[in-house]
BAFI-3210 file (N, C-alpha, C; in Angstrom, 3 decimals, decimal comma, padded with zeros to 6 digits):
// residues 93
n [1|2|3|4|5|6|7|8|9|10|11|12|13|14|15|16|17|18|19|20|21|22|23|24|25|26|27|28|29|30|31|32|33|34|35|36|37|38|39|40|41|42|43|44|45|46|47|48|49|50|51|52|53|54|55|56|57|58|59|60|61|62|63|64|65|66|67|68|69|70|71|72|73|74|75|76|77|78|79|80|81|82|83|84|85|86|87|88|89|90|91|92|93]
n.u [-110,435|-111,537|-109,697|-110,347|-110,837|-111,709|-112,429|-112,973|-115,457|-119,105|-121,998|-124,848|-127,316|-130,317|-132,612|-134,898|-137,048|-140,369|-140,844|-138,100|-138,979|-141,598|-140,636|-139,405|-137,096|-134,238|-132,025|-128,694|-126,106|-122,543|-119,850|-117,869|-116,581|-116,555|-118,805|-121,205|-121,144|-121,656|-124,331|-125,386|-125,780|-126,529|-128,774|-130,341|-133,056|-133,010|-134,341|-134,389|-131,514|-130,945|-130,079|-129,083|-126,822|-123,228|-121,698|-118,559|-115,458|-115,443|-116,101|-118,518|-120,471|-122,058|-124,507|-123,392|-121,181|-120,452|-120,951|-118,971|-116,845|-117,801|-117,309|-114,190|-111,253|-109,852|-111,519|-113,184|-114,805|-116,426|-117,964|-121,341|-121,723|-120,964|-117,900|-114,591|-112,198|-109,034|-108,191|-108,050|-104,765|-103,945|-103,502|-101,253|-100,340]
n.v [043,505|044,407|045,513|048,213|050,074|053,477|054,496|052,791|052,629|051,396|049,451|049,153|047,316|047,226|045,764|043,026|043,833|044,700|047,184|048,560|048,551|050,112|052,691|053,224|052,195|051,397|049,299|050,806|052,604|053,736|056,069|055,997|053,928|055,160|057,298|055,505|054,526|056,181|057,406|054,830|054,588|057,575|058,280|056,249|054,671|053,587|051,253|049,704|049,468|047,221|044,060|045,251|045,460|046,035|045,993|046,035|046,050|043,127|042,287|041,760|043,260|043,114|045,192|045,464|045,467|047,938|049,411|049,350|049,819|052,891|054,000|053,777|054,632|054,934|056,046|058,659|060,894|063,244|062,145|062,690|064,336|064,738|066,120|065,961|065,119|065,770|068,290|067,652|067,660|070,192|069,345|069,980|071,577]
n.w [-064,868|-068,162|-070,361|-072,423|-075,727|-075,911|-078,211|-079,763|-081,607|-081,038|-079,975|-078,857|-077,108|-076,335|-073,903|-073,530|-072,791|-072,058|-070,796|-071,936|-074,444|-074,617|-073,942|-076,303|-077,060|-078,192|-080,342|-080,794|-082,426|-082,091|-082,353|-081,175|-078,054|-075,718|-075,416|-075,552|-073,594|-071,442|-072,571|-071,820|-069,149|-067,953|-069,745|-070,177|-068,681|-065,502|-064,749|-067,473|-068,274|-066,767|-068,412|-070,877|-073,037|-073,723|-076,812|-077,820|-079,633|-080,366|-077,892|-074,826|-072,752|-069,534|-067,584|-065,749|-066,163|-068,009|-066,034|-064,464|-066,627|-066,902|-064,458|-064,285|-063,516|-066,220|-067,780|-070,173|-070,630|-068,732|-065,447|-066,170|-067,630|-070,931|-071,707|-072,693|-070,418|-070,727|-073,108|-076,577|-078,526|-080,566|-083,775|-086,392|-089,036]
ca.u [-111,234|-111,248|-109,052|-110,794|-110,154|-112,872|-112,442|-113,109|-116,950|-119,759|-123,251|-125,643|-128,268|-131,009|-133,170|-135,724|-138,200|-141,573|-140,622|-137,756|-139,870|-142,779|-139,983|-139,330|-135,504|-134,072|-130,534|-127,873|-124,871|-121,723|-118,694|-116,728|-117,214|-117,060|-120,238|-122,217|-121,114|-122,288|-125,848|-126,012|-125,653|-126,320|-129,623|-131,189|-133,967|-132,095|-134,688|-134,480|-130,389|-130,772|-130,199|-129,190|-125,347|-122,517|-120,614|-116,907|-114,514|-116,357|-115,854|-119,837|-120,225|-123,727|-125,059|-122,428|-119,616|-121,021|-120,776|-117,347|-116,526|-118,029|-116,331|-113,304|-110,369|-109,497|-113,406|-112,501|-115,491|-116,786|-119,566|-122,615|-121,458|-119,864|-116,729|-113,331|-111,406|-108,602|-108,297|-106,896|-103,568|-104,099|-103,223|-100,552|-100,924]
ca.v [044,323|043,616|046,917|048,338|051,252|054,094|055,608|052,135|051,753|050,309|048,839|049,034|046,158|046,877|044,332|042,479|044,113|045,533|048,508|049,283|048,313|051,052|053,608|053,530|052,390|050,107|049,178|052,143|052,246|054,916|055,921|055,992|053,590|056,183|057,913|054,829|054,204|057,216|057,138|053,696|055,311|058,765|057,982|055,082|054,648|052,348|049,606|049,502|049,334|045,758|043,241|045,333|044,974|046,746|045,192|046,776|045,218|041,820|042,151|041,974|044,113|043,865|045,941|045,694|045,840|048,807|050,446|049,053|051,080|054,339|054,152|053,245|055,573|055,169|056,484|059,924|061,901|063,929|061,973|063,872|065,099|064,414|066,507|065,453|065,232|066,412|068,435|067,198|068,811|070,871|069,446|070,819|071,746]
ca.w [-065,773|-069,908|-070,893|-074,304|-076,642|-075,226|-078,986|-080,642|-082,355|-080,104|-080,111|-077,727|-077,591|-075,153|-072,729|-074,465|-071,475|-072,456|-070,567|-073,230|-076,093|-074,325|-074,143|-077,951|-076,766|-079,411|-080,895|-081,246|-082,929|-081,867|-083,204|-079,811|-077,156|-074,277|-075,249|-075,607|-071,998|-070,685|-072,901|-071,286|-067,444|-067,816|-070,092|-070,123|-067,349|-064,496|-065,424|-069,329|-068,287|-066,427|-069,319|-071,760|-073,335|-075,001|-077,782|-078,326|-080,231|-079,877|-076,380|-074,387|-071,560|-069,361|-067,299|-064,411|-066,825|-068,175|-065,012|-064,465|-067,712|-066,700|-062,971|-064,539|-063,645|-067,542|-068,725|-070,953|-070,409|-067,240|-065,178|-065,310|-069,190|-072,287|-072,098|-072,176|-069,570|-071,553|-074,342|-077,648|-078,758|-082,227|-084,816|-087,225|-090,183]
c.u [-110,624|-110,886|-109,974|-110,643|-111,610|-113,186|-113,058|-115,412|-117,936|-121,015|-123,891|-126,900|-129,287|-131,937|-134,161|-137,120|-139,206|-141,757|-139,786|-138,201|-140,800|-142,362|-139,441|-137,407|-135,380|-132,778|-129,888|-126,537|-123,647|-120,695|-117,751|-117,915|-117,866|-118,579|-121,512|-122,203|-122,007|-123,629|-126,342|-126,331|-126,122|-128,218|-131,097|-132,003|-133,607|-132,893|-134,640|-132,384|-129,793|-131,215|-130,045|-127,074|-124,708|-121,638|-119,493|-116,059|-114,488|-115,992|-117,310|-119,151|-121,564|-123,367|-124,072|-121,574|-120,023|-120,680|-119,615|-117,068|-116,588|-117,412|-115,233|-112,258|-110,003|-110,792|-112,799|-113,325|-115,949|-117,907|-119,947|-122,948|-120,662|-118,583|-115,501|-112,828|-110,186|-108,312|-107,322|-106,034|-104,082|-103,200|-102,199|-100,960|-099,841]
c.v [044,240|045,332|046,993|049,931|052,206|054,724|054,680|052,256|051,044|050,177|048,704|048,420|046,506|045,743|044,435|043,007|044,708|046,474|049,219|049,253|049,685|052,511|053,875|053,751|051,184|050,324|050,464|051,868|053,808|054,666|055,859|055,411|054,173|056,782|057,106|054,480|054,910|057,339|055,943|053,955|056,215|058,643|057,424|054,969|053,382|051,142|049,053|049,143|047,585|044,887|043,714|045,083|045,536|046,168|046,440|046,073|043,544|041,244|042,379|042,442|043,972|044,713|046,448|045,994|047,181|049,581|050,115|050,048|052,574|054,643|054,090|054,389|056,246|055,856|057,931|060,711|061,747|063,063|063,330|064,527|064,642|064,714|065,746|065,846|066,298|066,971|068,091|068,247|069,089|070,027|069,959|070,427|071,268]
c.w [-067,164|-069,761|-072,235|-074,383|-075,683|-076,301|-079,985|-080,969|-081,394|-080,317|-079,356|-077,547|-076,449|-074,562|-073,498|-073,411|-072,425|-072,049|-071,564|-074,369|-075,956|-074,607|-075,202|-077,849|-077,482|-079,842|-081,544|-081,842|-082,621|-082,473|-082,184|-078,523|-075,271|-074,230|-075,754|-074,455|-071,060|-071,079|-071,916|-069,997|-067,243|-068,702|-070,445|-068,950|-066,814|-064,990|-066,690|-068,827|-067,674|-067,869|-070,868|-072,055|-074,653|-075,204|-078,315|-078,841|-080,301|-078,807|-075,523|-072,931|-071,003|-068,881|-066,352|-065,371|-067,221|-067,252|-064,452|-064,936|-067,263|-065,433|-063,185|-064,721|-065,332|-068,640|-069,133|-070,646|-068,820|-067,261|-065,373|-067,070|-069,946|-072,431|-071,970|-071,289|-069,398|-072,301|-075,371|-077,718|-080,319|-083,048|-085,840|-088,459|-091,380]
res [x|x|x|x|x|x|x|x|x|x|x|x|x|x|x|x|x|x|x|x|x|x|x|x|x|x|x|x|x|x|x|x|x|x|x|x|x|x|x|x|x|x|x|x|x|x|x|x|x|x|x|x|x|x|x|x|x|x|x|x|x|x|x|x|x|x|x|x|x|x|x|x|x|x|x|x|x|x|x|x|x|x|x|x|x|x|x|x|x|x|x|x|x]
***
């Protein structure tokens, strides 16, 4: 499994299908690759998710990798939801 940042920048290209075109699902852009993972799984209607592909650090991911990612002991947020896992430590001031 390709290790990647879960905090780095990602792109989410969907399947050239005429089902995601119908569903008004079209190219996204995030600021953390974890919660383009989870839009991609948690979101996306299972068939609009075959053939579509996330770009991280110019690293491609389909559909399976994708769900690699989100199964992936190292994934930061809760299936099912967005939260962290962990919470950040504060900050000082």
């Amino acid at each position: 499994m390709t290790a990647i940042d879960f905090g780095s920048s990602a792109e989410l290209f969907p399947a050239r299908s005429w089902k995601a075109r119908s569903r008004g699902i079209s190219y996204k852009r995030f600021d953390d690759a974890a919660e383009a993972i989870r839009f991609a799984i948690e979101e996306l209607p299972p068939e609009c998710l075959l053939g579509t592909y996330l770009e991280v650090d110019e690293k491609r991911f389909d559909s399976r990798g994708i769900r690699r990612l989100y199964e992936s002991d190292d994934y930061p947020l809760d299936r099912g939801g967005a939260k962290p896992k962990v919470k950040k430590r504060a900050q000082r001031a």
